[in-house]
VOBA-1610 file (N, C-alpha, C; in pm, whole numbers, padded with zeros to 5 digits, always signed):
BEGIN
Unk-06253+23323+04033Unk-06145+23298+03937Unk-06011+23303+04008Unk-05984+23422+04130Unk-05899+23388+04197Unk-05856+23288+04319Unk-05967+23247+04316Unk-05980+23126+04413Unk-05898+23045+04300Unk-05960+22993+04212Unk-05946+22873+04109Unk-05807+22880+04099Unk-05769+23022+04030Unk-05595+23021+04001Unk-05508+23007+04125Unk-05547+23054+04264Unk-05464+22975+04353Unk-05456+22835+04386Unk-05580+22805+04364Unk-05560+22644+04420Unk-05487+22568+04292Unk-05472+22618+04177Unk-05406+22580+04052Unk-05230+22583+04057Unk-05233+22710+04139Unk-05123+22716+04169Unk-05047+22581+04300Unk-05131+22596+04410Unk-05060+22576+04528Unk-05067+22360+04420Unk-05164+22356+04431Unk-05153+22209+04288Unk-05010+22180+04268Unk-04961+22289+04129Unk-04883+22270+04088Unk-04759+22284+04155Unk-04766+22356+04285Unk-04631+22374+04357Unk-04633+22231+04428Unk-04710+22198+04491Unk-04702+22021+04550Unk-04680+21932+04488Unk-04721+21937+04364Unk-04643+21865+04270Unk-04532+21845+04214Unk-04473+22036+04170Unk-04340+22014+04200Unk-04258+21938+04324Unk-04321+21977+04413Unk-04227+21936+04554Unk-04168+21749+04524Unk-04291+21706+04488Unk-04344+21541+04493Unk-04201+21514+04369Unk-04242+21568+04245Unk-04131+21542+04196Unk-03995+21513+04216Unk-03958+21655+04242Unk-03864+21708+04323Unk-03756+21566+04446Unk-03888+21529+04507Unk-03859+21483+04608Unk-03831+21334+04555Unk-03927+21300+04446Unk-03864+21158+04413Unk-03721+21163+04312Unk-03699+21322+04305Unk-03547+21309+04151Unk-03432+21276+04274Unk-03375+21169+04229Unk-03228+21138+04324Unk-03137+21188+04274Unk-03063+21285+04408Unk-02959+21364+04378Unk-02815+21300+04259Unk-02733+21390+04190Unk-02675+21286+04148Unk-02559+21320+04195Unk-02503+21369+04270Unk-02410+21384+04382Unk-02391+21265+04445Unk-02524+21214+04517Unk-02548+21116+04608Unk-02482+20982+04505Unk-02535+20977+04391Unk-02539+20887+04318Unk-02366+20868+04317Unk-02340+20970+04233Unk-02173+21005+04221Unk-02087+20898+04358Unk-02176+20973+04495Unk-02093+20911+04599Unk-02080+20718+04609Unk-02190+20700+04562Unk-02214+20550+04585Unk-02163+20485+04506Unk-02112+20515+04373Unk-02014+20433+04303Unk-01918+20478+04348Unk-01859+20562+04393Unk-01746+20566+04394Unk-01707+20481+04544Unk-01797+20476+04644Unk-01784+20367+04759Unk-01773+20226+04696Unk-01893+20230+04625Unk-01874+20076+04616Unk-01770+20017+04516Unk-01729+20105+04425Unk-01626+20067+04326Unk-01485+20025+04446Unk-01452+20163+04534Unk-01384+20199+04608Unk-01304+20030+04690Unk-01434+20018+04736Unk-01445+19906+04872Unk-01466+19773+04798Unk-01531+19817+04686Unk-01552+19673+04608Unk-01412+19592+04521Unk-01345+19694+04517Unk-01204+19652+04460Unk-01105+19573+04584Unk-01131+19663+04672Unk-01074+19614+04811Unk-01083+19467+04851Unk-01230+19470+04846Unk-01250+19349+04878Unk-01248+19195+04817Unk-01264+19240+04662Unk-01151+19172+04569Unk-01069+19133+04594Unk-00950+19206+04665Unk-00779+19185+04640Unk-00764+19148+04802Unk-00896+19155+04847Unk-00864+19068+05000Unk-00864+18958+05012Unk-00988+18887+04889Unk-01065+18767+04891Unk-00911+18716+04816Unk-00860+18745+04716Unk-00743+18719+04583Unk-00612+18669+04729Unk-00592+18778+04812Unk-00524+18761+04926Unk-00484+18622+05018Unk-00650+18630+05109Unk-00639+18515+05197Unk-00680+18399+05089Unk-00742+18389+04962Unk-00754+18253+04908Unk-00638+18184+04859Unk-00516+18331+04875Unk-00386+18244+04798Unk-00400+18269+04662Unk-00496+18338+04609Unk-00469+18374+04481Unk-00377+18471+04469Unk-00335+18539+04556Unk-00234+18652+04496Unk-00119+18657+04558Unk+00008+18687+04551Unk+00115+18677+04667Unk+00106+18778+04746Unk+00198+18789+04878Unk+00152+18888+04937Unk+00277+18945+04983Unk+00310+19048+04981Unk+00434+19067+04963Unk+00464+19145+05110Unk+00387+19179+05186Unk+00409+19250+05312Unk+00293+19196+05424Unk+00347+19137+05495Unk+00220+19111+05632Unk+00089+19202+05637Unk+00126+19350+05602Unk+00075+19431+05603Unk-00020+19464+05455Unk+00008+19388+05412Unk-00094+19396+05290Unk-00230+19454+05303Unk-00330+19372+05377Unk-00446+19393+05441Unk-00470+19552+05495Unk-00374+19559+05559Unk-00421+19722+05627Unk-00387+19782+05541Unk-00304+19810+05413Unk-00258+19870+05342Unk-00330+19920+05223Unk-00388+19780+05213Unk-00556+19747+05126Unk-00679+19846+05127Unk-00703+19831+05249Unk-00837+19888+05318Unk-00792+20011+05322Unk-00688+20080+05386Unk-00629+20276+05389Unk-00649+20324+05274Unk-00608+20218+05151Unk-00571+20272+05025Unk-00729+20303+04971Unk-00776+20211+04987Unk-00978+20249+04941Unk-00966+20377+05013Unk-00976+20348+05160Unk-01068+20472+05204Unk-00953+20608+05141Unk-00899+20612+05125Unk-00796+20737+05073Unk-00842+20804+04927Unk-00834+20671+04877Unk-00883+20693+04730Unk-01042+20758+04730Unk-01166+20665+04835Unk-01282+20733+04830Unk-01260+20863+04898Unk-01181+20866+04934Unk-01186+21028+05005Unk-01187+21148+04915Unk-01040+21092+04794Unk-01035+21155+04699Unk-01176+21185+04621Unk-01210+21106+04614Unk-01349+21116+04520Unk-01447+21165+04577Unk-01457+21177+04716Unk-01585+21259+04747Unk-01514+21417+04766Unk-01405+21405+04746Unk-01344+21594+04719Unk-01374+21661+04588Unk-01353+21506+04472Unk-01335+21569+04361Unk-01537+21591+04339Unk-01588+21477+04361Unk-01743+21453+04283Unk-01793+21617+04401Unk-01783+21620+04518Unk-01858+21768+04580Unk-01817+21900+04510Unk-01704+21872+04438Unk-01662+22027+04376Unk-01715+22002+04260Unk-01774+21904+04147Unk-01819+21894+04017Unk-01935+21870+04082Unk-02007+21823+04135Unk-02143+21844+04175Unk-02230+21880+04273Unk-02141+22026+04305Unk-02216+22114+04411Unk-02338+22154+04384Unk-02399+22211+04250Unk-02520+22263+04231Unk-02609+22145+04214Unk-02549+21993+04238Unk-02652+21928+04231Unk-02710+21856+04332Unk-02695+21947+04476Unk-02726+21853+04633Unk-02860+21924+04589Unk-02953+21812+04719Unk-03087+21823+04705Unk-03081+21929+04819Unk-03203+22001+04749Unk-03255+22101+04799Unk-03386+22106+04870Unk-03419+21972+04904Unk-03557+22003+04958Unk-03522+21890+05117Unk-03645+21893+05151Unk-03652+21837+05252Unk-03626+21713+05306Unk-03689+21623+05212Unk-03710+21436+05157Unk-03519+21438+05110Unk-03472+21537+04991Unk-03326+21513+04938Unk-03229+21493+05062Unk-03251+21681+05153Unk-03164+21636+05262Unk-03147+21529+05359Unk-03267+21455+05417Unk-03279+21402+05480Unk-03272+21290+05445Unk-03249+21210+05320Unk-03194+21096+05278Unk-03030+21141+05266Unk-02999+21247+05240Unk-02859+21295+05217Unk-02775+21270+05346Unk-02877+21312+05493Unk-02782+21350+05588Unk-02801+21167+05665Unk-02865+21097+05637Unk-02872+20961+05672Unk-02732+20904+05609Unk-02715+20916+05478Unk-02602+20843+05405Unk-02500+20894+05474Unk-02462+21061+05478Unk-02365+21087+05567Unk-02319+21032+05679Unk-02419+21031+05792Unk-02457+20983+05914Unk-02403+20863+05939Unk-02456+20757+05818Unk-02336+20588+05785Unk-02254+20599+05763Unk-02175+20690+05669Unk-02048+20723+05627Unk-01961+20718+05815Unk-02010+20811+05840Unk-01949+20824+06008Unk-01911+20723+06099Unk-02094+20645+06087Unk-02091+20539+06158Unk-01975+20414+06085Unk-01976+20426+05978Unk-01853+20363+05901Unk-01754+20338+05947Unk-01699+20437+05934Unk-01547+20515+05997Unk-01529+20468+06164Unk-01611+20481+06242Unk-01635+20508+06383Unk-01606+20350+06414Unk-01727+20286+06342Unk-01703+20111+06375Unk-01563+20063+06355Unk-01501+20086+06219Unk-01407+20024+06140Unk-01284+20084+06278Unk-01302+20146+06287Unk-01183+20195+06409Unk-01226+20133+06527Unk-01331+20078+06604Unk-01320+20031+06705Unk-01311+19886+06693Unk-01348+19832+06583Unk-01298+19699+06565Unk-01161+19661+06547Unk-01061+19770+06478Unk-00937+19754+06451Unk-00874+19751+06645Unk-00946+19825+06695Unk-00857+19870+06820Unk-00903+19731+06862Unk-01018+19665+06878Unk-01059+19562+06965Unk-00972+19422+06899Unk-00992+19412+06828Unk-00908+19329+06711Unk-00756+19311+06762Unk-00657+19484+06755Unk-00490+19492+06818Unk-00519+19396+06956Unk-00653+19462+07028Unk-00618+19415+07214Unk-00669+19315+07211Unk-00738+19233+07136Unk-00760+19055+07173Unk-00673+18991+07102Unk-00589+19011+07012Unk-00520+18952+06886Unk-00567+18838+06807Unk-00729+18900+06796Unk-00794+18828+06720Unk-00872+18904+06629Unk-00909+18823+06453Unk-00937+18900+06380Unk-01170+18886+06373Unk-01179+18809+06506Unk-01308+18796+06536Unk-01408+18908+06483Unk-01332+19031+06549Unk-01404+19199+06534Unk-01416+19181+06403Unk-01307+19206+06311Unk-01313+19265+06169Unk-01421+19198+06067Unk-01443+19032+06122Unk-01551+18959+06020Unk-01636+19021+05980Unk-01708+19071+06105Unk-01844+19153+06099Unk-01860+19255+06055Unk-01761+19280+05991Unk-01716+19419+05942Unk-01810+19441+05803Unk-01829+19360+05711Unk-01899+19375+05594Unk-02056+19360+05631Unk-02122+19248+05720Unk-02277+19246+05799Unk-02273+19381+05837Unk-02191+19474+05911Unk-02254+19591+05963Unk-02243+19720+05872Unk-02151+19686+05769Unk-02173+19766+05657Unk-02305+19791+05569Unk-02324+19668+05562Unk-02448+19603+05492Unk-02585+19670+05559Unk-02564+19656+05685Unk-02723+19637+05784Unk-02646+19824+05733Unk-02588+19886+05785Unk-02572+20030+05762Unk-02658+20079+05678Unk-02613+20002+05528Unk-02705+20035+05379Unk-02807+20040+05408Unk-02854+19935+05478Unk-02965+19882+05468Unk-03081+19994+05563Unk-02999+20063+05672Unk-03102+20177+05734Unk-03092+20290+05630Unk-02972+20331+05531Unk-02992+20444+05495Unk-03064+20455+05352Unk-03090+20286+05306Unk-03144+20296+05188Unk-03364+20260+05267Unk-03356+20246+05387Unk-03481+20267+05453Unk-03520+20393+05460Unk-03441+20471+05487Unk-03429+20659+05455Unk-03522+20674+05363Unk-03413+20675+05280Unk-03405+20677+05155Unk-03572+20643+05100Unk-03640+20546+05085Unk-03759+20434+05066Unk-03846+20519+05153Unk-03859+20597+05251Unk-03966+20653+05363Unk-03961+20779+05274Unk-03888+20859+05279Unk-03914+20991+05242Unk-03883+20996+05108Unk-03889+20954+04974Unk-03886+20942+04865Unk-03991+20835+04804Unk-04059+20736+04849Unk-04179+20707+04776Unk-04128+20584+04692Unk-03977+20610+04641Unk-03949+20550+04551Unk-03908+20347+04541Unk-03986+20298+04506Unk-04002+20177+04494Unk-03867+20062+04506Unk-03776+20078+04458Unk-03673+20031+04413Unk-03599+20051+04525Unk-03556+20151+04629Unk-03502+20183+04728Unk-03530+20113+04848Unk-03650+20080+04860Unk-03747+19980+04938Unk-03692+19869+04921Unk-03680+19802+04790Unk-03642+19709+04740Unk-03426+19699+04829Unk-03382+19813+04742Unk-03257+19778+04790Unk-03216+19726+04944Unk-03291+19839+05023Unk-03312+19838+05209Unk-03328+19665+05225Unk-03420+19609+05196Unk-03449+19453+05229Unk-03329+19364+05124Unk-03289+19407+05002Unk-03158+19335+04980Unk-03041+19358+05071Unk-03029+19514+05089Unk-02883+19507+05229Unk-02874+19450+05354Unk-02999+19441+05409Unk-03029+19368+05522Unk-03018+19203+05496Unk-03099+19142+05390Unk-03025+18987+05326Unk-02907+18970+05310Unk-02817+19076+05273Unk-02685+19065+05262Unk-02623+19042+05381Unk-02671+19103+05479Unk-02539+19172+05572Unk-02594+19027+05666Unk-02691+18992+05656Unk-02742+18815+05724Unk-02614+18767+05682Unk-02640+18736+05524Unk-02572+18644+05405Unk-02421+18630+05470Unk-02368+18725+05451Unk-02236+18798+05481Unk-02184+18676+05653Unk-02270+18737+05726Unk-02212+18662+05864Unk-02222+18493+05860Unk-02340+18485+05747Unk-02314+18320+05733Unk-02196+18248+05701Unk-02113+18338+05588Unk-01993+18319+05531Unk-01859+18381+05634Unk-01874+18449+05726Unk-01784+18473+05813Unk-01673+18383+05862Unk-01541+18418+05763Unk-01484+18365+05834Unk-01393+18264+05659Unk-01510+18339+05597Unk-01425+18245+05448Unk-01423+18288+05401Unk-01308+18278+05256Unk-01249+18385+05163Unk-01403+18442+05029Unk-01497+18345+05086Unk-01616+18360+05024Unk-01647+18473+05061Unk-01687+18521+05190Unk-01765+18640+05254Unk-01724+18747+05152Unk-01594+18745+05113Unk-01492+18915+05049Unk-01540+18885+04908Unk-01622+18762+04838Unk-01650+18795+04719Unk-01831+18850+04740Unk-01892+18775+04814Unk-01969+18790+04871Unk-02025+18954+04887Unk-01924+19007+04970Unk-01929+19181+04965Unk-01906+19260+04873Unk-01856+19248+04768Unk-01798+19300+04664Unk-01893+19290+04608Unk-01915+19136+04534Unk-02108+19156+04480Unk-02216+19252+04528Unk-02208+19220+04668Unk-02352+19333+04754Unk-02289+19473+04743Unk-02166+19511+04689Unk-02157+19650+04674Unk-02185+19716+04546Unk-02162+19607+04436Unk-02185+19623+04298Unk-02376+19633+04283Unk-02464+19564+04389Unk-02534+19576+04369Unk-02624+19622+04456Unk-02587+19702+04517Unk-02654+19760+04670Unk-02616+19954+04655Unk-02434+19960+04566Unk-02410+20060+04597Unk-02405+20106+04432Unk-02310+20068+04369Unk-02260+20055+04228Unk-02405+20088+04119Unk-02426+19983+04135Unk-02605+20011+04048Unk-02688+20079+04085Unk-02738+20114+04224Unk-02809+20216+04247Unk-02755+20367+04185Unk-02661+20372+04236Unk-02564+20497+04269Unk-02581+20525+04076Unk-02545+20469+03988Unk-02565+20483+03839Unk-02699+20506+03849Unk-02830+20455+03878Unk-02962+20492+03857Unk-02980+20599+03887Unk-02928+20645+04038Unk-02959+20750+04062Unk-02911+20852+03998Unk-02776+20882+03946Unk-02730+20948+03859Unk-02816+21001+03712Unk-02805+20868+03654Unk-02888+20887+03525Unk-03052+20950+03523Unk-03127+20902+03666Unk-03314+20945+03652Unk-03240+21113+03719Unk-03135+21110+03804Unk-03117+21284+03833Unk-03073+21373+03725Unk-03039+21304+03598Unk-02973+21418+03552Unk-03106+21429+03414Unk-03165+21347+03423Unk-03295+21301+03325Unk-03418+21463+03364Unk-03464+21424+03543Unk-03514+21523+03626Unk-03449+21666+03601Unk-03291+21685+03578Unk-03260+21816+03566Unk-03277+21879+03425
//
């Protein structure tokens, strides 16, 4: 009988885990709209920009553009970590999709600065095109993460849409298309996930 009730037990603890491991944080979630809203607006008022849809009132528009996202997402990953501290994942599969997204976040940052520098010293805006393809292919490893150690179907799914994108993206390189182009793949790569994940995490809690 005590055999039976342990193996009943250790059962139900692996099962928790399994659960567990497929509930998406909603922290994480939190973070991904607020990127893709973030960058997706950006890239809006870039595309509005070079198509001549919008005036431009300072040369500097563009860099002014892009600081102002990342400033603003900055804000938001200060405000969403202090309202949803008790909700980082706690297990193994959570962190390790957690510390991948981070990990891009970096690689983010890291690229976007060496393209700007390569960009000043050739005085060409060649570097920056690629700027949304390597964003994209980015997603696209951390939503592979994501899809390996979570099980979860749809994530799989996203990984092979970011990678189509960030193709898509360099095809259009170079036209005011690419910046609507990205904005879409953020609404639907970052924006919509990032809400799913929210809503099945707070469903799980």
């Amino acid at each position: 009988m005590t055999d039976l009730q342990t193996l009943q037990d250790d059962i139900s603890f692996l099962k928790g885990l399994a659960i567990e491991g497929r509930s998406p944080s909603v922290m994480g979630g939190a973070m991904l709209v607020a990127a893709g809203s973030a960058y997706g607006v950006a890239s809006l008022g870039h595309w509005a920009i070079v198509s001549g849809a919008a005036p431009v009132p300072t040369p500097w528009i563009l860099p002014i553009l892009w600081t102002s996202a990342t400033v603003g997402f900055l804000a938001a990953v200060t405000v969403i970590k202090r309202r949803f501290r008790d909700a980082a994942p706690a297990n193994g599969s959570g962190r390790a999709s957690a510390m991948a997204w981070q990990g891009v976040g970096w690689a983010i940052f890291t690229l976007a600065a060496c393209m700007a520098i390569v960009a000043w010293q050739t005085h060409s805006d060649a570097p920056l095109r690629m700027f949304p393809s390597i964003i994209l292919a980015l997603y696209g490893m951390a939503w592979s993460v994501a899809a390996a150690v979570s099980k979860v179907r749809w994530t799989g799914l996203a990984a092979v849409g970011s990678f189509a994108a960030a193709i898509l993206a360099a095809l259009f390189s170079g036209s005011p298309a690419s910046f609507l182009l990205f904005a879409a793949a953020l609404v639907a790569l970052a924006i919509v996930p990032g809400l799913a994940m929210i809503r099945q995490g707070r469903a799980a809690s």
